[in-house]
KEMIPA-317516 format. One record per residue: x, y, z of N, C-alpha, C, O in turn; residue number from 1; residue in three letters. Coordinates in steps of 0.2 Angstrom, whole numbers. Layout:
residues N
<<X Y Z> <X Y Z> <X Y Z> <X Y Z> NUM "ALA">
...
END
This chain:
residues 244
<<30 -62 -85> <32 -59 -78> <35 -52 -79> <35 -48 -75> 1 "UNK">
<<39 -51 -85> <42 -46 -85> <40 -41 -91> <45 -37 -94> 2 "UNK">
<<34 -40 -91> <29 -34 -96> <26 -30 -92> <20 -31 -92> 3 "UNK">
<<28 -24 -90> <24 -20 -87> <16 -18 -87> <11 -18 -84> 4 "UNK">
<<18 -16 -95> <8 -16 -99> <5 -20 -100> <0 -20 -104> 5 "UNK">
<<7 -27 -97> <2 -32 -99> <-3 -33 -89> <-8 -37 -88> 6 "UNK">
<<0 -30 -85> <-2 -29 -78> <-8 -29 -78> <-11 -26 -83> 7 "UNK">
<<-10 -32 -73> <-21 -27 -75> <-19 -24 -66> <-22 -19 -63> 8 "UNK">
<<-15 -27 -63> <-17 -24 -54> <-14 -18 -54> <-9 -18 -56> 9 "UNK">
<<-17 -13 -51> <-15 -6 -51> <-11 -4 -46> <-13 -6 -40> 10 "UNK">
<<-6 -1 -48> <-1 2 -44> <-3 7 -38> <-4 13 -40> 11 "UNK">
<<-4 6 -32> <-4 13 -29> <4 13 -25> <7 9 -23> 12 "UNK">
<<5 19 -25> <11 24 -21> <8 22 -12> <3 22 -9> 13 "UNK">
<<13 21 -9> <12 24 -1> <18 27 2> <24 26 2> 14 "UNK">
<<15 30 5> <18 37 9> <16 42 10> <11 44 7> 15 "UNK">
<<21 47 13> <18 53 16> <21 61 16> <20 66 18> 16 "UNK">
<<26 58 11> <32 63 9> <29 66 5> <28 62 1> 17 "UNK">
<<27 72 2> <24 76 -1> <28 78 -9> <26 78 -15> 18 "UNK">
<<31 78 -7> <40 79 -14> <37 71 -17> <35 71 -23> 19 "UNK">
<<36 67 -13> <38 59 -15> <33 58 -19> <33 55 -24> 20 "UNK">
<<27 60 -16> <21 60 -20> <19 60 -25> <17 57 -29> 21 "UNK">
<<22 67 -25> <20 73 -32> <27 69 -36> <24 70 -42> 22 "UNK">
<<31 68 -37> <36 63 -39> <32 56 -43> <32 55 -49> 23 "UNK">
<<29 51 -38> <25 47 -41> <19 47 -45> <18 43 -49> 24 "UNK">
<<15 54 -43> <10 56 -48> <12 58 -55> <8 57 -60> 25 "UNK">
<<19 59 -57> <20 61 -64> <20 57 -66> <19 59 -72> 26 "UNK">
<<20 50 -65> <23 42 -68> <14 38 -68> <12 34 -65> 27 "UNK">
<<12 41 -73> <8 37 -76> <6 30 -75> <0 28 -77> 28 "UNK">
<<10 28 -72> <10 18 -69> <7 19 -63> <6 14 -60> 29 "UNK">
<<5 23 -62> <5 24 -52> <-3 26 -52> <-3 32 -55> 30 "UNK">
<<-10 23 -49> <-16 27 -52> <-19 26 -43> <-25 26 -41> 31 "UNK">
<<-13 27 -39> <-18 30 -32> <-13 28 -28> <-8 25 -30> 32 "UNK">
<<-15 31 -21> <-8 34 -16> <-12 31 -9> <-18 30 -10> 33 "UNK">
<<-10 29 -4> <-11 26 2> <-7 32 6> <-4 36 3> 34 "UNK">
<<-9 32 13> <-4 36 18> <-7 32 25> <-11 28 26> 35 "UNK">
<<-4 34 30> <-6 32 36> <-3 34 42> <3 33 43> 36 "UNK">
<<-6 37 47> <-2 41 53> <5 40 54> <9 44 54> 37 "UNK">
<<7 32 55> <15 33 56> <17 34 50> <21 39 50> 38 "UNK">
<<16 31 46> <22 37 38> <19 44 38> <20 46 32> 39 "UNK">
<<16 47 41> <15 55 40> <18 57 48> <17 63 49> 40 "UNK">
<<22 53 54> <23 57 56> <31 56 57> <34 59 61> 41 "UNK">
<<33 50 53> <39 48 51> <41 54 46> <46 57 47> 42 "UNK">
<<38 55 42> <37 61 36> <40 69 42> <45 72 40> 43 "UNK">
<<38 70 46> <39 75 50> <30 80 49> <30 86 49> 44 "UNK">
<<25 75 47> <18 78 46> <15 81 53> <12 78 57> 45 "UNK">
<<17 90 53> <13 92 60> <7 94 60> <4 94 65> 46 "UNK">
<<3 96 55> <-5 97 54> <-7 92 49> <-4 90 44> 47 "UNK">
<<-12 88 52> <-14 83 48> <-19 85 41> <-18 84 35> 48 "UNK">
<<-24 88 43> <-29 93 40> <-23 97 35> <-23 95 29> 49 "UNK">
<<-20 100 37> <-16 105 30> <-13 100 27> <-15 100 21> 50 "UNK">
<<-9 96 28> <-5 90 26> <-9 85 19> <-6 83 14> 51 "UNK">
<<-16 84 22> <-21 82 18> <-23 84 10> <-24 81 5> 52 "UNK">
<<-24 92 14> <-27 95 7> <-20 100 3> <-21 104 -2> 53 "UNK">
<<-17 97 5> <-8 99 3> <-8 94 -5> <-8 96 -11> 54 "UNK">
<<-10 88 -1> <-9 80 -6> <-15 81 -13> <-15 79 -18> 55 "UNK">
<<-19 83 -10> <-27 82 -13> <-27 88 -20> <-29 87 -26> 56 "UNK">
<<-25 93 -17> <-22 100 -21> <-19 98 -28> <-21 98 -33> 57 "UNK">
<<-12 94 -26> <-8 92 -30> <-9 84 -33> <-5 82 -36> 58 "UNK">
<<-15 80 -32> <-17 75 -34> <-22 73 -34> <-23 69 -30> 59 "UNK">
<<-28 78 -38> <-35 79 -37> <-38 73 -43> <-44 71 -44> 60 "UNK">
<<-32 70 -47> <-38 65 -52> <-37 59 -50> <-39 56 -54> 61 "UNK">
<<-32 54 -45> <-34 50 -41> <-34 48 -33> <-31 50 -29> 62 "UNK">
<<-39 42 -33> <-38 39 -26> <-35 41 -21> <-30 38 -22> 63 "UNK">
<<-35 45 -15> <-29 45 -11> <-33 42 -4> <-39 43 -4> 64 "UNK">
<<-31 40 0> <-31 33 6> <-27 40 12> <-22 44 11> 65 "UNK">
<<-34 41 18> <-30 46 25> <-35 43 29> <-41 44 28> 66 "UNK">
<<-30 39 35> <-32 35 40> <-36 40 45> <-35 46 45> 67 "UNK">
<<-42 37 48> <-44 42 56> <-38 36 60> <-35 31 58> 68 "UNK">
<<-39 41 68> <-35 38 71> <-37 40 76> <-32 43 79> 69 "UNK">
<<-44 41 81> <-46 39 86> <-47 33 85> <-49 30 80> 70 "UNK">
<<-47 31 95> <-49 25 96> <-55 21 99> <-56 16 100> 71 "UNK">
<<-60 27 98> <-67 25 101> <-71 26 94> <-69 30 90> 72 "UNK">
<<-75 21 93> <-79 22 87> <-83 29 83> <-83 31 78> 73 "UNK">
<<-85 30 89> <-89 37 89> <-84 41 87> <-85 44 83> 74 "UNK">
<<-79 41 90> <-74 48 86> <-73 45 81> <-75 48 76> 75 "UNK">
<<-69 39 80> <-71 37 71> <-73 40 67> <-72 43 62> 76 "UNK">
<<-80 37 70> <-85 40 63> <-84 47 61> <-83 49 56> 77 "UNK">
<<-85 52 66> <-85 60 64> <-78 61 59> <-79 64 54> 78 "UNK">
<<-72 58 62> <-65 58 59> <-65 57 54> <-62 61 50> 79 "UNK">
<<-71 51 52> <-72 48 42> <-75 54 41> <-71 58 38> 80 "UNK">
<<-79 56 42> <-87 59 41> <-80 65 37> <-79 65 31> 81 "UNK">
<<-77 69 42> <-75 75 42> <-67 75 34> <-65 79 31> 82 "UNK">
<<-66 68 34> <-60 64 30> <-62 66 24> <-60 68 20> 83 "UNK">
<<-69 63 25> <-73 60 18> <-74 68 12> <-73 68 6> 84 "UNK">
<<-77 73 18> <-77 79 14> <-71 82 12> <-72 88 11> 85 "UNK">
<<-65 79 11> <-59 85 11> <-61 83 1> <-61 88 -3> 86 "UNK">
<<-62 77 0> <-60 79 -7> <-65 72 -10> <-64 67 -6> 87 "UNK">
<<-68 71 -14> <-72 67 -19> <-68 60 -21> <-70 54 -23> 88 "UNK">
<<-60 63 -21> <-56 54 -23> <-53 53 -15> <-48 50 -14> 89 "UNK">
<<-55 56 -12> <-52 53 -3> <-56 45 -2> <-62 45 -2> 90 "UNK">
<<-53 39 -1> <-55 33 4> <-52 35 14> <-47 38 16> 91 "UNK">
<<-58 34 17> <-58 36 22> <-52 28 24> <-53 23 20> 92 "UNK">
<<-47 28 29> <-45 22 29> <-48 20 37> <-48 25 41> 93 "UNK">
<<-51 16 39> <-54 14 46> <-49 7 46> <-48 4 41> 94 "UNK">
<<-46 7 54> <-44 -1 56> <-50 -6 56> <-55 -5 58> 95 "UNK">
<<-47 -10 54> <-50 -19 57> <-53 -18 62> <-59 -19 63> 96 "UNK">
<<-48 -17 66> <-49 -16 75> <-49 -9 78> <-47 -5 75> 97 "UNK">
<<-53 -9 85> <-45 -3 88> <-42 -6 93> <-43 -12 95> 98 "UNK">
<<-38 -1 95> <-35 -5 100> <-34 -11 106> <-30 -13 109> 99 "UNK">
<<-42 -11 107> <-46 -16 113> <-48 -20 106> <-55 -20 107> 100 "UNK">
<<-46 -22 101> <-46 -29 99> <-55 -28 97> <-58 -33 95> 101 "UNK">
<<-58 -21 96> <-67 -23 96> <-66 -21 87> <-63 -17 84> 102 "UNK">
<<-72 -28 84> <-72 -25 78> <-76 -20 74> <-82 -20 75> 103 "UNK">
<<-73 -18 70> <-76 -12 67> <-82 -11 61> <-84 -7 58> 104 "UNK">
<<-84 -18 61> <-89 -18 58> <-96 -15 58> <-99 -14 53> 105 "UNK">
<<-99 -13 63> <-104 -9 64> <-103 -2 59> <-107 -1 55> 106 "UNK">
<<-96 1 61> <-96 7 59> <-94 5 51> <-96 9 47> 107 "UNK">
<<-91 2 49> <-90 -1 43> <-96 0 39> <-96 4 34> 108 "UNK">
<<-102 -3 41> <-109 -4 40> <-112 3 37> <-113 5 31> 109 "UNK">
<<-113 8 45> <-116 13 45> <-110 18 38> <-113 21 34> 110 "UNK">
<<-103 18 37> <-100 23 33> <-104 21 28> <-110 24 27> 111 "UNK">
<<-102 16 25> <-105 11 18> <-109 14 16> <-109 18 11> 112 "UNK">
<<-114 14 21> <-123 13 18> <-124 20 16> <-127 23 12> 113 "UNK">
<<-118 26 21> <-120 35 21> <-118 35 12> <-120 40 9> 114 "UNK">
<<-112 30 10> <-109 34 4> <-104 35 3> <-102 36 -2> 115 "UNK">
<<-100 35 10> <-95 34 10> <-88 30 7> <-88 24 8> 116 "UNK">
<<-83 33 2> <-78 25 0> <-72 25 6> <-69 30 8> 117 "UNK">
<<-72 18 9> <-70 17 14> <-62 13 10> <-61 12 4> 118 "UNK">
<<-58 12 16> <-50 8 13> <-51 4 21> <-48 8 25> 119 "UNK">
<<-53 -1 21> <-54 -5 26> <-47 -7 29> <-45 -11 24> 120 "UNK">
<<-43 -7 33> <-35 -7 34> <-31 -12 38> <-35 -13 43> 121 "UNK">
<<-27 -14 39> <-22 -20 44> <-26 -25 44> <-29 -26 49> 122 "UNK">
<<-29 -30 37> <-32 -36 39> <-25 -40 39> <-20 -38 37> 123 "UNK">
<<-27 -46 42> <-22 -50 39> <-23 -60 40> <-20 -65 39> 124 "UNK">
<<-31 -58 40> <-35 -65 41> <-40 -64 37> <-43 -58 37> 125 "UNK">
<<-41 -72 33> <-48 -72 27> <-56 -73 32> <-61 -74 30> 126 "UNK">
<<-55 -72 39> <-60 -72 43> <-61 -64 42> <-67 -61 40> 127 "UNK">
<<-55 -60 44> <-58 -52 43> <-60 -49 38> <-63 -44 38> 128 "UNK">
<<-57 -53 32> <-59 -51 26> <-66 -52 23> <-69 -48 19> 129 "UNK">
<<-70 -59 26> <-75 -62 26> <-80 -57 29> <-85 -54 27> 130 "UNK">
<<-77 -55 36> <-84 -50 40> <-84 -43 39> <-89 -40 40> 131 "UNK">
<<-77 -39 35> <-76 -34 30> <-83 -33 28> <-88 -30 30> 132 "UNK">
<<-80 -38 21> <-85 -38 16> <-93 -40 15> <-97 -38 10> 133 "UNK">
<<-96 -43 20> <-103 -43 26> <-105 -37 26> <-110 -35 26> 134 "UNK">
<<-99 -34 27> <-102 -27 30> <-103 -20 25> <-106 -15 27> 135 "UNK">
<<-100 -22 18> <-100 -17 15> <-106 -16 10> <-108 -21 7> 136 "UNK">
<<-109 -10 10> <-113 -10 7> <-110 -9 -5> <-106 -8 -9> 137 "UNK">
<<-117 -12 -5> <-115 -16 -11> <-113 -9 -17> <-110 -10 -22> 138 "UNK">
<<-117 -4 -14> <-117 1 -20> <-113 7 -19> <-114 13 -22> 139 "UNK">
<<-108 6 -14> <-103 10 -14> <-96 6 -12> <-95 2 -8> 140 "UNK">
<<-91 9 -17> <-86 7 -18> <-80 7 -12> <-83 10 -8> 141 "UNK">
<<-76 5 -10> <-73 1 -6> <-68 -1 -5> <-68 -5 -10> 142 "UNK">
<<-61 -1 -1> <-56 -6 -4> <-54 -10 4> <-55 -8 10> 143 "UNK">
<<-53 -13 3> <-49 -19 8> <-43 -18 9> <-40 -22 5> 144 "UNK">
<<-38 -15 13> <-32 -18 14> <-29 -24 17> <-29 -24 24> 145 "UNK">
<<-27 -29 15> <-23 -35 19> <-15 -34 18> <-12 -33 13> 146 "UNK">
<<-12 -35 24> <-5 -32 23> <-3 -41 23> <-4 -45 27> 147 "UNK">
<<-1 -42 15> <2 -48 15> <11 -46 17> <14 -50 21> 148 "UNK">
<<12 -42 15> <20 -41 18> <18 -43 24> <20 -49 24> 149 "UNK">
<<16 -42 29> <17 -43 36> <14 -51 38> <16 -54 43> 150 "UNK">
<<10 -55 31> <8 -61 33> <16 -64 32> <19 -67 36> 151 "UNK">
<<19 -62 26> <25 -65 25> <32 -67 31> <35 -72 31> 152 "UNK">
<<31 -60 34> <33 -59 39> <33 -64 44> <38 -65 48> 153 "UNK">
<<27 -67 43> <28 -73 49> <28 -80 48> <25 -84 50> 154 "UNK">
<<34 -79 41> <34 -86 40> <30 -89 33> <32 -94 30> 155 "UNK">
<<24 -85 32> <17 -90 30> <18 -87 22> <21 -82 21> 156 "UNK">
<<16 -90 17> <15 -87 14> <9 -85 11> <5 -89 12> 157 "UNK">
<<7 -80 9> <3 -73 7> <0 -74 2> <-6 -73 2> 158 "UNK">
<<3 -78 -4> <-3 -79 -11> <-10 -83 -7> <-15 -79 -6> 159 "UNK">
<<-9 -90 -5> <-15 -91 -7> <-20 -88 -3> <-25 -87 -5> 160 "UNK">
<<-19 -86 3> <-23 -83 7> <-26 -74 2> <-31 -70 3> 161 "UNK">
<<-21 -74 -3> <-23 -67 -4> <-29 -68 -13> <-33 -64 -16> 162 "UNK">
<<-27 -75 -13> <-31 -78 -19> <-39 -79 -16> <-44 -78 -19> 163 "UNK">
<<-39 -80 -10> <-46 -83 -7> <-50 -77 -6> <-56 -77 -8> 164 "UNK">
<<-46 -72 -5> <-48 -65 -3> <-51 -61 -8> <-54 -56 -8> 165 "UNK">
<<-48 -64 -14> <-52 -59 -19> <-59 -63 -21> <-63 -60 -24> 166 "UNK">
<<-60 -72 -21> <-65 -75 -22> <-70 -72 -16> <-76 -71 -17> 167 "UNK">
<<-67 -71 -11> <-73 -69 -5> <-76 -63 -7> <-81 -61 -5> 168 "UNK">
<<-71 -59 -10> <-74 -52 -11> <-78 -50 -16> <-81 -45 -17> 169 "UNK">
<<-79 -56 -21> <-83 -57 -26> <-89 -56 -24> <-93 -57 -28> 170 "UNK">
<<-91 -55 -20> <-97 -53 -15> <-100 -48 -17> <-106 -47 -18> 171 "UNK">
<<-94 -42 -16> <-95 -35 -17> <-92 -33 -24> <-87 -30 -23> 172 "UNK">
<<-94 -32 -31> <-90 -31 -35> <-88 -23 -35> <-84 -22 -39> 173 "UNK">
<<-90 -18 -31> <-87 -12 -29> <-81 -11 -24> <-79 -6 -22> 174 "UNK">
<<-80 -21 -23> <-73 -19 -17> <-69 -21 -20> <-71 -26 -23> 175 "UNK">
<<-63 -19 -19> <-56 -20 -21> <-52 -21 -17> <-51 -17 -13> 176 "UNK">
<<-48 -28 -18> <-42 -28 -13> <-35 -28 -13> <-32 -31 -17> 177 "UNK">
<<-33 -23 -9> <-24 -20 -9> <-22 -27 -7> <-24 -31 -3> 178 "UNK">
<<-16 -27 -11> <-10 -31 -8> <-6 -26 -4> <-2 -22 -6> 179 "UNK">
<<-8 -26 4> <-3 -22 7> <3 -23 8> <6 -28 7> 180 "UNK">
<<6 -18 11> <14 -18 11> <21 -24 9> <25 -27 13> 181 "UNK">
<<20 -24 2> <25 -29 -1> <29 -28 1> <31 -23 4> 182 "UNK">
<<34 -34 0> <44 -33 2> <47 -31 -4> <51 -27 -3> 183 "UNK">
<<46 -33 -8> <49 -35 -16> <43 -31 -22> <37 -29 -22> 184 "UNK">
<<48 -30 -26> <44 -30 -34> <42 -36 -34> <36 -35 -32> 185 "UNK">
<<43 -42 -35> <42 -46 -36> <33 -48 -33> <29 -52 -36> 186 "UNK">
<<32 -46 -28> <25 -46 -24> <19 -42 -30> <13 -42 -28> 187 "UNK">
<<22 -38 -36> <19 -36 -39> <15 -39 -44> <9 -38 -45> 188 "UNK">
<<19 -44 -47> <18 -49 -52> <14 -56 -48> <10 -59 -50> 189 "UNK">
<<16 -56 -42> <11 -60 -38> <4 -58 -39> <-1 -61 -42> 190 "UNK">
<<4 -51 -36> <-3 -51 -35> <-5 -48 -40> <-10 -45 -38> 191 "UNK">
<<-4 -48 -46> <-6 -47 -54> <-10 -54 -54> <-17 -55 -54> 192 "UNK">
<<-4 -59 -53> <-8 -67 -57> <-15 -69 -52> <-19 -73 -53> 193 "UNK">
<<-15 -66 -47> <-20 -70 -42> <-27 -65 -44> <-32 -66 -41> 194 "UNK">
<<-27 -60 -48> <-32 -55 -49> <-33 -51 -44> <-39 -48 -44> 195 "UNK">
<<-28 -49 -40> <-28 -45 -33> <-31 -36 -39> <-31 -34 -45> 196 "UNK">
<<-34 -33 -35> <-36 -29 -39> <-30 -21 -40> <-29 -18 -44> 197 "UNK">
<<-25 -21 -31> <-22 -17 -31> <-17 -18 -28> <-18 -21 -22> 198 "UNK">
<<-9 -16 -29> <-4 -17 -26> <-2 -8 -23> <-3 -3 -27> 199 "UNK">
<<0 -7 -16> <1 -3 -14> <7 -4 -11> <8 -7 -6> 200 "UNK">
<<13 0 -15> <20 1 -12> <23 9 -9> <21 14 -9> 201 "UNK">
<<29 6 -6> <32 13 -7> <38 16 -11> <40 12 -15> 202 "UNK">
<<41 23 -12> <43 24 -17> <49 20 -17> <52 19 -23> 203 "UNK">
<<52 17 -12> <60 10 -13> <60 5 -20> <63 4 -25> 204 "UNK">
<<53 4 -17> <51 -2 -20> <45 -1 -29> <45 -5 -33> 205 "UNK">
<<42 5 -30> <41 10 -35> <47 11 -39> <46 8 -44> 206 "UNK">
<<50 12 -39> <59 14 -41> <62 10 -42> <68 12 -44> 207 "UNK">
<<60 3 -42> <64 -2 -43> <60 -5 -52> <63 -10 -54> 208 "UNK">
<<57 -3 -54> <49 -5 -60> <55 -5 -64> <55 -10 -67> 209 "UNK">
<<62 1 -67> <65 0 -69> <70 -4 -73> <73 -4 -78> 210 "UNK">
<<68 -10 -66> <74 -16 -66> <69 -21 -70> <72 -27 -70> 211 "UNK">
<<62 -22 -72> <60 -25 -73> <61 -29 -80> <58 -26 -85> 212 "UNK">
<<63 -35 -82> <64 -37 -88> <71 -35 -91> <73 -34 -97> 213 "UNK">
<<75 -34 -85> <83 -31 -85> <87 -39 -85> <85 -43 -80> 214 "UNK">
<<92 -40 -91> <95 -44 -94> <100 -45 -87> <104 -40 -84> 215 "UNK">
<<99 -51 -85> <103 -53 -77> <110 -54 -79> <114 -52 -75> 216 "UNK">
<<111 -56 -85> <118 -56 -84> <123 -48 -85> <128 -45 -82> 217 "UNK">
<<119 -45 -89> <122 -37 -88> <122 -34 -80> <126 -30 -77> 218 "UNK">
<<115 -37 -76> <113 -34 -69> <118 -37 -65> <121 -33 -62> 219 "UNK">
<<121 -44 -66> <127 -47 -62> <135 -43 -64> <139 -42 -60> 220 "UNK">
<<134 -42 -70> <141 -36 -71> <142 -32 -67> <147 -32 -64> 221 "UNK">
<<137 -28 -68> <135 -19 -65> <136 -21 -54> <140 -18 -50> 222 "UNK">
<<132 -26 -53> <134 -29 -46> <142 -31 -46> <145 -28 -41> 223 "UNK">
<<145 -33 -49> <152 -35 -48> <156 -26 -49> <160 -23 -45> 224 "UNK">
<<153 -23 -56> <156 -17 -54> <157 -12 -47> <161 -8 -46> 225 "UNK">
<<152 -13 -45> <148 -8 -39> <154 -11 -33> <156 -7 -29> 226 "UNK">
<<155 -20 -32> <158 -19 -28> <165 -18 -27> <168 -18 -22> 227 "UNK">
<<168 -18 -36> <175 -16 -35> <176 -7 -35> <181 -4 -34> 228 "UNK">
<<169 -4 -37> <170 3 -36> <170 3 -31> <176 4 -30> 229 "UNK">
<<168 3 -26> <166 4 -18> <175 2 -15> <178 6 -13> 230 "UNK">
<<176 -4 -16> <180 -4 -11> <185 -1 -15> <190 -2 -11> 231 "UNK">
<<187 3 -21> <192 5 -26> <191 12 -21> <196 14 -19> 232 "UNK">
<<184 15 -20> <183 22 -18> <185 23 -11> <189 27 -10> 233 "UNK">
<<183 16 -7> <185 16 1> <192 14 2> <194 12 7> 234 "UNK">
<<197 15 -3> <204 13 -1> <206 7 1> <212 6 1> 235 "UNK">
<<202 2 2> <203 -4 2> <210 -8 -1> <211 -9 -7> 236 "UNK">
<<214 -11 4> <220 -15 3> <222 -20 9> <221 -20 15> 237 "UNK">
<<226 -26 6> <226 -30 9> <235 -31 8> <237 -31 2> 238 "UNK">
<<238 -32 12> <245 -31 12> <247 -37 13> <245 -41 17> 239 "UNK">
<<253 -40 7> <258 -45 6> <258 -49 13> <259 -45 18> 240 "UNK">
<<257 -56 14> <261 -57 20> <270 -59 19> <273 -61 14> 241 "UNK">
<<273 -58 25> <281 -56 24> <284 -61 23> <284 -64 28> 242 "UNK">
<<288 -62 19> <292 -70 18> <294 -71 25> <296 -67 29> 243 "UNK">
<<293 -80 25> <294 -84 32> <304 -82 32> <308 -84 36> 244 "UNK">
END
């Protein structure tokens, strides 16, 4: 569990922070970047287009993931269409759904077949991952998101569902499936042993790779340190009480 170079599932970066990016591109461990409307507008991201080819510019030898974000299909598609051209390692990201719950399979279909590499997004059931990959064409590459952080979220746990998911997609040997939004480093080594194809984090959680194969009882020192610095820093005192 605690060999970084023995991992086979690839590390992608998420976010939208441009500094944080180019931060995780230097780190070799990291071989592709996710983004998505709300972390680019949490980012403070006001031109989406400039913002894109900002990223593309400074991260041109891999993968990078940029959602459309109308909600009618037909604007979709143009949205991919227009996504697709900004750069050769762009995955167009499409939802599952839109917002009236219709799914996106049709246009799923139609990208695929044009050529397009799509990053299929917000699954979080082995039904959607099943009609997903129905729909991708066999001879263009693909990836699947399933946001297991968020299956966890409700209690459930995420391996086996996310173990089923890569046998399903054995389907498609050009689709690969994200482990989306983990909680933990720990979700990394999960979805290593299950043959998940890709783990995509944020840099909190990227920055932790550090601590990996870190001797706990030194980790439990430096914790004990930390909380007598802190309250030694904050002045922290607790006064005699006064003889009866």
């Amino acid at each position: 569990m605690s060999d970084l170079k023995s991992l086979k599932v690839k590390l992608f970066a998420d976010g939208a922070d441009l500094a944080g990016m180019k931060e995780m591109a230097a780190n070799p461990l990291i071989k592709g970047f996710t983004t998505n409307p709300t972390l680019m507008r949490k980012a403070g991201v006001a031109d989406y287009k400039a913002f894109a080819i900002d990223v593309l510019k400074a991260i041109p030898d891999r993968p990078v993931s940029f959602e459309v974000f109308a909600d009618e299909f037909p604007q979709m598609e143009r949205q991919a269409l227009e996504i697709a051209s900004w750069g050769r390692n762009v995955n167009v990201k499409i939802p599952v759904t839109n917002t009236k719950g219709e799914f996106c399979g049709p246009l799923v279909e139609r990208l695929s077949k044009a050529g397009v590499k799509l990053n299929v997004t917000a699954l979080l059931t082995l039904e959607q991952v099943k009609r997903v990959t129905e729909r991708l064409a066999t001879e263009t590459p693909a990836i699947i998101s399933v946001f297991a952080g968020r299956i966890a979220d409700t209690g459930r746990d995420p391996v086996p569902l996310m173990a089923d998911a890569v046998k399903i997609m054995r389907a498609k040997p050009k689709a690969e499936l994200i482990w989306a939004s983990p909680r933990e480093l720990l979700n990394i080594f999960q979805a290593d042993a299950i043959g998940c194809h890709i783990i995509t984090a944020t840099n909190d959680i990227l920055k932790k790779l550090s601590l990996v194969g870190k001797n706990l009882d030194q980790y439990s020192l430096e914790t004990v340190e930390m909380f007598h610095n802190d309250a030694k820093a904050a002045g922290y005192g607790i006064a005699a009480r006064a003889a009866a």
